[in-house]
PLY file of the C-alpha trace (Angstrom):
ply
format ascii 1.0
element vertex 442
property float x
property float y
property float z
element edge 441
property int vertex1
property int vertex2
end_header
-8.24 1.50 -28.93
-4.92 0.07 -27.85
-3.39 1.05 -31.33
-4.44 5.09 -30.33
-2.84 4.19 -26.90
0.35 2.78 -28.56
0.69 5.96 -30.43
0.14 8.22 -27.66
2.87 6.79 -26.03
4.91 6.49 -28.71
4.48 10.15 -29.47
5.10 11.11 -25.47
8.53 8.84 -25.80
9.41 10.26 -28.70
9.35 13.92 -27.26
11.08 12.75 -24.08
13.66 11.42 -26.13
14.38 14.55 -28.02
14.36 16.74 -24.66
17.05 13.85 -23.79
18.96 14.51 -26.33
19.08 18.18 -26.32
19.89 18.23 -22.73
23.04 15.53 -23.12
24.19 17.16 -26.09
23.78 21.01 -24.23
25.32 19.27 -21.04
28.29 18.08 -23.17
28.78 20.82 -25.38
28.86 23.30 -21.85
31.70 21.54 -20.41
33.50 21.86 -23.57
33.04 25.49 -23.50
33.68 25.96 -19.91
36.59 24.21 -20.14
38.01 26.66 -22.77
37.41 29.86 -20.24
38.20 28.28 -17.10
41.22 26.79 -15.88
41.06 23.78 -13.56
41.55 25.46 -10.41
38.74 27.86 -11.57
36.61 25.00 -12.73
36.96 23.55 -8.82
36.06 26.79 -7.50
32.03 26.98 -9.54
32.01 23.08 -8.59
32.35 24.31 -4.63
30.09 27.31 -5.11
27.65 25.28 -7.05
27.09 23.31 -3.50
25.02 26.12 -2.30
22.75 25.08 -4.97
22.65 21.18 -4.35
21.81 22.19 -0.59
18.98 24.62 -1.53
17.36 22.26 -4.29
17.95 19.03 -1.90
16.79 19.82 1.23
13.89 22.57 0.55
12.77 22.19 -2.72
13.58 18.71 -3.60
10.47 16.71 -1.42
8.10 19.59 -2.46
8.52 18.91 -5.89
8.55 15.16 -5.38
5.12 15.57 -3.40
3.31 18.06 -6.10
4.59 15.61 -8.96
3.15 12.99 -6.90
-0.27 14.34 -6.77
-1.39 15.73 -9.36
-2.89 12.56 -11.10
-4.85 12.09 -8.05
-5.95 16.15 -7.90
-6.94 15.70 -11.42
-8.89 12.21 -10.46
-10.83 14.11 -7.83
-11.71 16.69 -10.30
-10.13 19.26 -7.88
-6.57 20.55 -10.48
-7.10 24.62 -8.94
-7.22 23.70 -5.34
-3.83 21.59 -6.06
-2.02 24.37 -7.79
-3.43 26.72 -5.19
-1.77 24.63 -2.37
1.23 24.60 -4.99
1.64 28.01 -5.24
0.86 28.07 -1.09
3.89 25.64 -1.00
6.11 27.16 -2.73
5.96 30.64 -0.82
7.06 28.45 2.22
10.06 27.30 0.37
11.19 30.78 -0.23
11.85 31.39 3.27
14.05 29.20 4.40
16.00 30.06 1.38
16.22 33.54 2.33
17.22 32.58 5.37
20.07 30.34 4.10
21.46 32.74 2.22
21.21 35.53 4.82
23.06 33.22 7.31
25.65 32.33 4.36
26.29 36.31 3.35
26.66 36.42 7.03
28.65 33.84 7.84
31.24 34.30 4.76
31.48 38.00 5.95
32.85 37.68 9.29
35.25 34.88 8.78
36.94 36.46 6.03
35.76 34.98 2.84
34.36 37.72 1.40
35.49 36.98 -2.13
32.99 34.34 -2.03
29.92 36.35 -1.37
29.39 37.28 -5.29
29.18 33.37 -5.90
27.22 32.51 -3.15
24.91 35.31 -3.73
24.44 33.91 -7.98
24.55 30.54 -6.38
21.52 30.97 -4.11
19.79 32.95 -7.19
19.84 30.01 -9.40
18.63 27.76 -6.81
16.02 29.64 -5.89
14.82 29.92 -9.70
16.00 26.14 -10.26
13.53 24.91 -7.85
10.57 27.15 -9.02
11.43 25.79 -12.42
11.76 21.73 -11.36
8.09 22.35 -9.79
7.02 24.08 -12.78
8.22 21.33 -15.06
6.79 18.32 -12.46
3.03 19.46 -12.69
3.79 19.55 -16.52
5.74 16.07 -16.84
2.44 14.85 -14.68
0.51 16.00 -16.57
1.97 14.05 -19.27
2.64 17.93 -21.70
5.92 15.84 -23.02
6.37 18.65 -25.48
6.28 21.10 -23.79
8.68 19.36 -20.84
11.42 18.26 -23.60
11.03 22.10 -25.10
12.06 23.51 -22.25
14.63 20.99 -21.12
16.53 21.22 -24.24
16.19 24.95 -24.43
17.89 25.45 -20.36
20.76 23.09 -21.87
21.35 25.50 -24.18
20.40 28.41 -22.89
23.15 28.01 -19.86
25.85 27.62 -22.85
24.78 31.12 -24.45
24.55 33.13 -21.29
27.21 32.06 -19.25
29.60 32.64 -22.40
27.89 36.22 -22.81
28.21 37.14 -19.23
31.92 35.74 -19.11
32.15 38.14 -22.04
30.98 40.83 -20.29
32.19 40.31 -16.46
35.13 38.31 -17.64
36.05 34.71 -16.90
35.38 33.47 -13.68
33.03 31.08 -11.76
30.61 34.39 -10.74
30.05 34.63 -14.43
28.87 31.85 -14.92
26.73 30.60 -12.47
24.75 34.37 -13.00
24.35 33.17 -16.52
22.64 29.61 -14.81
20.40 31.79 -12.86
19.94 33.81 -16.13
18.39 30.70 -18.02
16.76 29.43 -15.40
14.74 32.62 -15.04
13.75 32.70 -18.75
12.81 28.86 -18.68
10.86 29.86 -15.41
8.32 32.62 -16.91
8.04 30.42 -19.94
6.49 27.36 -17.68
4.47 29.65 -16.38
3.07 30.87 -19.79
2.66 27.02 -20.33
0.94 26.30 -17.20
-2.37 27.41 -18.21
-2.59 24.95 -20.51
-2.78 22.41 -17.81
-5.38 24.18 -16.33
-8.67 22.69 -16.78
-12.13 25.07 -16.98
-13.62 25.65 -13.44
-17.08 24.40 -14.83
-15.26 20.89 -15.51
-13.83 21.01 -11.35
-15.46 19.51 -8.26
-16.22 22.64 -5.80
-14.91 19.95 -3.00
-11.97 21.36 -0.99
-9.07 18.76 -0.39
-6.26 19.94 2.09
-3.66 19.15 -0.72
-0.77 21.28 1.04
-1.33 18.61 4.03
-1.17 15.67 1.92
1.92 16.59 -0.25
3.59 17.49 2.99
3.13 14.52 4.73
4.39 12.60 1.45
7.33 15.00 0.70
8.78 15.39 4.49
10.80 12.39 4.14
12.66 13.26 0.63
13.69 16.44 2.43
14.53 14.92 5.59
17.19 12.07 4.05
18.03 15.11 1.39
20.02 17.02 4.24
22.52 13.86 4.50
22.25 13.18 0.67
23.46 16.81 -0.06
26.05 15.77 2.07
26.75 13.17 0.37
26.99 14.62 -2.99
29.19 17.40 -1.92
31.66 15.85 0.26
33.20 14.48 -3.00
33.99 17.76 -4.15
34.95 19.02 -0.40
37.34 15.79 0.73
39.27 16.77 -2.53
39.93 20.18 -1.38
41.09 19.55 1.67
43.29 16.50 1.00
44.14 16.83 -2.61
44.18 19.90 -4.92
41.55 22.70 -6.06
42.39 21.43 -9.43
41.45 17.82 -8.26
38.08 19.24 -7.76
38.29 20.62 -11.37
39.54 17.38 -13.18
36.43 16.11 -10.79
34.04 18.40 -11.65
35.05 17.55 -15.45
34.51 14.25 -14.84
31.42 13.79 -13.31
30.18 16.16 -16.19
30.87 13.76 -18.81
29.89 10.21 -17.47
27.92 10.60 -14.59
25.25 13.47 -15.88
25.03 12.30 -19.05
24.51 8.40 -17.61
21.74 9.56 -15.44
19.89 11.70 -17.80
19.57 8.78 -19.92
18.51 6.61 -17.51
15.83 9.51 -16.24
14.83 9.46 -19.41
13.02 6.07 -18.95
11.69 7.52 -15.23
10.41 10.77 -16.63
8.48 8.83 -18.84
7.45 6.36 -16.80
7.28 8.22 -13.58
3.46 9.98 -14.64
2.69 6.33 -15.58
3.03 4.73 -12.67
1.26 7.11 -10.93
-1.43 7.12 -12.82
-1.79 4.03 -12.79
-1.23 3.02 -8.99
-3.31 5.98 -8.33
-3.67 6.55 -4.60
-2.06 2.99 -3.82
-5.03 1.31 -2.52
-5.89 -1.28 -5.49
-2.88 -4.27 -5.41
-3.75 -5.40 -8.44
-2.93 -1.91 -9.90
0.47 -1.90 -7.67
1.24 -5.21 -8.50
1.36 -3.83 -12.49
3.26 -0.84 -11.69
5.88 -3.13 -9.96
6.74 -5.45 -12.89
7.30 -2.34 -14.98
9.77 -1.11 -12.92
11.53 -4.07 -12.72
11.93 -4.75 -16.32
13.01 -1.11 -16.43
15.66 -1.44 -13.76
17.34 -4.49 -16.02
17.44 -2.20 -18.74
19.07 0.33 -17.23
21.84 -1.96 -15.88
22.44 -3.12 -19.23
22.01 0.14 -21.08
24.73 0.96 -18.19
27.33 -1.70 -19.48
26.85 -0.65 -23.25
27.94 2.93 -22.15
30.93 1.64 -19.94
32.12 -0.56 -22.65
32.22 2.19 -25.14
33.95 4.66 -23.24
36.65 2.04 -22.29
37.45 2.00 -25.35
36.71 5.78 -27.03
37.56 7.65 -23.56
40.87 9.51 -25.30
38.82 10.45 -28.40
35.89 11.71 -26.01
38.25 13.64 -24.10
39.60 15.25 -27.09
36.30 16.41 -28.30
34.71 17.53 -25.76
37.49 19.41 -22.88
40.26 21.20 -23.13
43.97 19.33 -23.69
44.47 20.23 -20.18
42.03 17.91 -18.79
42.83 15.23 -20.78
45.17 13.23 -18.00
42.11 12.04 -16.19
39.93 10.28 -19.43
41.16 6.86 -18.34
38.59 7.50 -14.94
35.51 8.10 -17.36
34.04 4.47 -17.76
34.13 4.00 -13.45
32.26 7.40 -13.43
29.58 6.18 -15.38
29.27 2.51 -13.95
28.93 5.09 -10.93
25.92 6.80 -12.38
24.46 3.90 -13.80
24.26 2.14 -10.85
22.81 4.95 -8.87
20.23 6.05 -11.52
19.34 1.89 -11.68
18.48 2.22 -7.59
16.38 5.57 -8.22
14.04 3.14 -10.86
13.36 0.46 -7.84
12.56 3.50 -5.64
9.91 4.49 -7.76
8.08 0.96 -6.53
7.95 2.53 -3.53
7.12 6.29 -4.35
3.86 4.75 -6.57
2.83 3.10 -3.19
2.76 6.00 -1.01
5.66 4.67 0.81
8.08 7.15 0.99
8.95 7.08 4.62
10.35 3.80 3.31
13.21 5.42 1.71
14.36 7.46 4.75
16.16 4.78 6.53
18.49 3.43 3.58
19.12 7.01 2.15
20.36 8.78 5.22
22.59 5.39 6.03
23.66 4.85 2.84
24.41 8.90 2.40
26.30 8.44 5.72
28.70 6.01 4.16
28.86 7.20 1.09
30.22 10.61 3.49
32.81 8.14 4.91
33.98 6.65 2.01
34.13 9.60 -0.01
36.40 11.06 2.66
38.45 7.95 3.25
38.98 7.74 -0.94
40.26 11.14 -1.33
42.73 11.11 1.89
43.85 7.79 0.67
44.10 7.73 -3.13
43.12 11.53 -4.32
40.76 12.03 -7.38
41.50 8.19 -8.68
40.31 7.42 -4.72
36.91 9.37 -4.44
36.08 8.09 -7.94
36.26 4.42 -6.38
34.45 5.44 -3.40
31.74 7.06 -5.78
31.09 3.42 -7.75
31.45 1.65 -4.05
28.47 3.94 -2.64
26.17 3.18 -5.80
26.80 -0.15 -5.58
25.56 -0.09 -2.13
23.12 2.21 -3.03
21.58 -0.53 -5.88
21.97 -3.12 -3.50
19.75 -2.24 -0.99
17.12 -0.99 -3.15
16.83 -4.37 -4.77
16.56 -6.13 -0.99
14.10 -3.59 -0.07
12.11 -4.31 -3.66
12.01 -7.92 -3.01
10.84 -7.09 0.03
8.12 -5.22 -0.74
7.15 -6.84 -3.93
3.32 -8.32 -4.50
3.92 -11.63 -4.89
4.34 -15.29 -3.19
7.52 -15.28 -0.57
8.04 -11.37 -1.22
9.26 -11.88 -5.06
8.51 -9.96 -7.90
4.99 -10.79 -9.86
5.89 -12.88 -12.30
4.68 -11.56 -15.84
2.34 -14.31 -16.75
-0.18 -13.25 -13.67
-0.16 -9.99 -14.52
-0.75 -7.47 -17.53
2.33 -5.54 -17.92
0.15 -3.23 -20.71
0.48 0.75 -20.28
-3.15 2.41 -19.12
-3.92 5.83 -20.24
0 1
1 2
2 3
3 4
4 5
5 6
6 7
7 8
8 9
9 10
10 11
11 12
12 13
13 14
14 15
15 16
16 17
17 18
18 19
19 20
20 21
21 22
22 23
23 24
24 25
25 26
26 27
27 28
28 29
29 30
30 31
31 32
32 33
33 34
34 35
35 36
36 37
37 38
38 39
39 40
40 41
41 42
42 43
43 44
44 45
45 46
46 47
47 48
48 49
49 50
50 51
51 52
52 53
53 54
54 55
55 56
56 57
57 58
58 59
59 60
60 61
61 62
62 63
63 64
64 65
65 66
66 67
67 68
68 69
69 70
70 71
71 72
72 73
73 74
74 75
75 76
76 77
77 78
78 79
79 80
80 81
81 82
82 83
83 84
84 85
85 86
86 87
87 88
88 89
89 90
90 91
91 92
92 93
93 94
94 95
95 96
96 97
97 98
98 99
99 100
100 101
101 102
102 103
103 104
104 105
105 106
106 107
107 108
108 109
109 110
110 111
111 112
112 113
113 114
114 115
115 116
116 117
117 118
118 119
119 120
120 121
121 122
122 123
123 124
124 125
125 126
126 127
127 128
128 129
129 130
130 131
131 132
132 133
133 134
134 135
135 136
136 137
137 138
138 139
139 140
140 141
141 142
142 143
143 144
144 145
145 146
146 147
147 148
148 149
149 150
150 151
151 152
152 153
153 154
154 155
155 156
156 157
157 158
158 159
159 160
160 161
161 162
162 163
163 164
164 165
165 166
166 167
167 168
168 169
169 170
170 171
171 172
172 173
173 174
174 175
175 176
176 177
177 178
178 179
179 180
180 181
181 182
182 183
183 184
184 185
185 186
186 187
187 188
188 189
189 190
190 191
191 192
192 193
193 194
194 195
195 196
196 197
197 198
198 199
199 200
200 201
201 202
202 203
203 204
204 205
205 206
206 207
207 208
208 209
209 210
210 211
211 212
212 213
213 214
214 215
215 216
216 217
217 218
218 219
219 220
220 221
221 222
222 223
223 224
224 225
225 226
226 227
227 228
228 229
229 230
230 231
231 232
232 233
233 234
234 235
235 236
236 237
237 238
238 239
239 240
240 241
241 242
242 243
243 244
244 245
245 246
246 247
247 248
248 249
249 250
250 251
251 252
252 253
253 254
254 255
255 256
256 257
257 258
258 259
259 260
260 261
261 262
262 263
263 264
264 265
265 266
266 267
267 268
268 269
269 270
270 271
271 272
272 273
273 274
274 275
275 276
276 277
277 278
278 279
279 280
280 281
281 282
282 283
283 284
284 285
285 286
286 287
287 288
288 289
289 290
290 291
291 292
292 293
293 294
294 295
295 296
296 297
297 298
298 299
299 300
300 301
301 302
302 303
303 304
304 305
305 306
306 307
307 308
308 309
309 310
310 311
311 312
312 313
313 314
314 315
315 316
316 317
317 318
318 319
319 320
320 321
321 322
322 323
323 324
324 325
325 326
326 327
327 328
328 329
329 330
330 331
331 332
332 333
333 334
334 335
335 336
336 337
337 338
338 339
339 340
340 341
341 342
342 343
343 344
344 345
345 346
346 347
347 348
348 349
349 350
350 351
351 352
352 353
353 354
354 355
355 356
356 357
357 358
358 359
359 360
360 361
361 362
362 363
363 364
364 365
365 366
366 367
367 368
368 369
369 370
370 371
371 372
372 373
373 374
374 375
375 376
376 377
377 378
378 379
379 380
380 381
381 382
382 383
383 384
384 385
385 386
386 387
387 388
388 389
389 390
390 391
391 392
392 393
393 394
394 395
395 396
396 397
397 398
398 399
399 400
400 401
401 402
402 403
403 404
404 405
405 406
406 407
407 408
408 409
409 410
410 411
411 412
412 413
413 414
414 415
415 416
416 417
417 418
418 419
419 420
420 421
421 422
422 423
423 424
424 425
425 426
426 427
427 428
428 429
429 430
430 431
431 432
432 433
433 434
434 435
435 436
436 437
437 438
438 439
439 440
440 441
C-alpha cells in the first residue's frame, strides 16, 4: 500500500518537475529573445504596461483563485464537485466586472490626460489579465485535483507558447511592447480553451455526487477576501520597483530591471513553487477543513522541513550565479544588458527569501486562517513601498535591488515569528518529528 502511494507521488513530482522545467527554460529563453527585439528603454516600457496586469491578477483574481484551490478537496470530500464548479463559474463572472470596469476607467483616464499612446498597451495588457486569471483558476481546480500532467502540460506549453507568438506578432506589428504583450494574451487564450477541454476530466458522474447544496461561493469568499484585500498594497508593492525607477532613475533602469528580475527572481521562485504546487493539494488534503490537530499538526512539520529546503536550495543558486553571472548574461540577453550581471545573485537571494515566506504561509492557508496573513502583508507591502522608493532615489537600480532583498528578508522574518506562533506544539514551537508522522496521505 505505501509502496503504490510512494509511486503516485513520485509520478505527480516527477510531472511537476518537468512543467518546472519547461516553464524556467521558456521563461529564460523569452528574455533572451525579447532582449534581441527590444531595446532597454522599450523593455522598461512592457515592464510598466505589464503593471496593469499585476493589479488585475492581484487584487481581483488572485483571492478567488486562492479560495477555489482551497476548496476543492473539501467539495470533493462532501461528494458535492458540480455545485463547487457551479459557484466557480458564478465567481468568476463577478471577477469580470470589476475588470471591465478597470479598464474602462484606465482607457478613460489615459485619454484625457494625454497619454494616448498608451491605450494600445493598456488595452493588450488588460486582455491578458483577464485571460491570465481565467487560466490560473482553470489550472488551480486541476493542480487540486492533483491532474499533475495535465498542470505541467500546460505550464510548459504557455512558456513557450508566449516565445512563439510574441515573436510572430512582433513580426507582423513590428517591435514594440504592444506586440508583445498581444502575443501574452494570445497564449494565454489558447492555454485557456485547452483547460477547459481538460476540465471535464475532473468532473466526476452526477450518480457518484451528493444532491446536498453547499453555499460554496459564500465559503470561498469569506476565505479569499483577505488575499484580495492585502493584494491591493502587495500590487503596490511589486510595482513601485518598476515605478520609483522611472521617476528617479532612467526608463532604461526599468529595462536593465525588468531583465533582471527575469533571470533570478522568476526563475528562483518557480523553483521554489515547484515544491508548493506539489505540496500545496497535499496539505489540503490532508488538513482537510482544519478541524482535526492531529492532521494540522502533520501538515505543519512538512512545511517546515520544506521551508529549510528552500533556504538552502536558495544559497546553492546564489553561490552559482556569483560565480557564472558573466557567462549567464552572455547566454541568455543581449550584450547590451550585460553591465548589470554583477546584481543577479542579490536578485535571487531576493526571490528565495520571499518564495521561503510564501512556504510558512501555507501553515496558515491549510488552517483556514487566512485573515492571519492580512496584517503582516499589507505592513510589510507598505515598507517594502517605502523602501523601494527610498532605494531608487538614493542608489538607482543597484538601490531598489537592495531594498528588494531588505523587504524579503522582512518578509521571511515575520512569517517564521508568526509560524512559531501558531505552531501545534509545547511553548508555541514546531512539532517535533518524533511525535508525529511526517508520511504523505493520499
Amino acid at each position: 500500500m505505501k509502496t503504490n502511494r510512494y509511486l503516485r507521488l513520485a509520478k505527480e513530482g516527477g510531472w511537476i518537475v518537468i512543467g518546472q522545467i519547461a516553464m524556467v527554460t521558456g521563461a529564460l529563453v523569452l528574455v533572451r529573445a525579447l532582449t534581441e527585439y527590444l531595446t532597454p528603454v522599450e523593455y522598461g516600457q512592457l515592464a510598466l504596461g505589464m503593471t496593469v496586469a499585476t493589479l488585475i491578477n492581484q487584487v481581483v483574481f488572485g483571492g478567488i483563485v486562492a479560495g477555489i484551490g482551497r476548496f476543492y478537496t473539501i467539495a470533493a470530500e462532501k461528494l458535492d464537485l458540480p455545485g463547487y464548479l457551479r459557484d466557480t463559474r458564478r465567481l468568476m463572472i463577478y471577477a469580470t466586472i470589476p475588470v471591465l470596469v478597470i479598464g474602462a476607467a484606465l482607457m478613460m483616464g489615459l485619454m484625457s490626460l494625454g497619454f494616448s499612446h498608451w491605450m494600445g498597451l493598456a488595452g493588450a495588457a488588460l486582455l491578458f489579465s483577464l485571460l491570465s486569471g481565467y487560466n490560473s483558476t482553470l489550472n488551480g481546480i486541476q493542480n487540486a485535483a492533483r491532474q499533475r500532467a495535465i498542470v505541467a502540460l500546460h505550464g510548459g506549453l504557455d512558456a513557450w507558447l508566449k516565445i512563439l507568438l510574441a515573436s510572430g506578432v512582433m513580426c507582423w506589428l513590428g517591435a514594440s511592447s504592444t506586440a508583445v504583450v498581444i502575443g501574452y494574451a494570445g497564449s494565454a487564450l489558447l492555454i485557456t480553451l485547452s483547460q477547459l477541454v481538460y476540465l471535464r476530466r475532473t468532473i466526476p458522474s452526477p450518480a457518484r455526487q451528493t444532491t446536498s447544496r453547499h453555499q460554496w461561493t459564500w465559503q470561498i469568499w469569506q476565505y479569499s477576501w483577505p488575499f484580495s484585500t492585502w493584494g491591493i498594497f502587495t500590487w503596490m508593492q511589486q510595482v513601485s520597483d518598476r515605478w520609483s525607477l522611472e521617476a528617479f532613475a532612467t526608463a532604461q533602469d526599468v529595462g536593465f530591471y525588468a531583465v533582471l528580475f527575469q533571470l533570478g527572481y522568476t526563475p528562483i521562485s518557480i523553483l521554489l513553487g515547484m515544491s508548493m504546487a506539489f505540496l500545496g493539494p497535499i496539505m489540503y488534503q490532508r488538513s482537510g477543513d482544519a478541524t482535526d490537530q492531529s492532521r494540522n499538526d502533520n501538515v505543519h512539520q512538512l512545511i517546515w522541513r520544506t521551508t529549510t529546503i528552500a533556504l538552502v536550495v536558495t544559497g546553492l543558486a546564489i553561490l552559482i550565479t556569483g560565480l557564472m553571472h558573466e557567462w549567464i548574461f552572455r547566454i541568455l540577453v543581449a550584450t547590451e544588458y550585460f553591465e548589470i550581471s554583477y546584481l543577479l545573485p542579490w536578485v535571487i537571494l531576493a526571490g528565495g527569501l520571499f518564495s521561503a515566506g510564501q512556504m510558512l504561509s501555507l501553515k496558515l492557508m491549510s488552517e483556514m486562517k487566512s485573515t492571519t496573513l492580512l496584517a503582516p502583508k499589507v505592513i510589510t507591502a507598505l515598507l517594502g513601498i517605502s523602501l523601494n522608493i527610498t532605494g531608487a532615489a538614493l542608489a538607482g537600480l543597484a538601490g531598489l535591488v537592495a531594498a528588494l532583498v531588505a523587504f524579503s528578508s522582512i518578509y521571511l522574518i515575520w512569517m517564521v515569528l508568526l509560524g512559531y506562533a501558531r505552531s501545534a506544539g509545547t511553548c508555541g514551537f514546531p512539532v517535533q518529528p518524533d511525535e508525529k508522522s511526517v508520511e504523505f496521505h493520499l
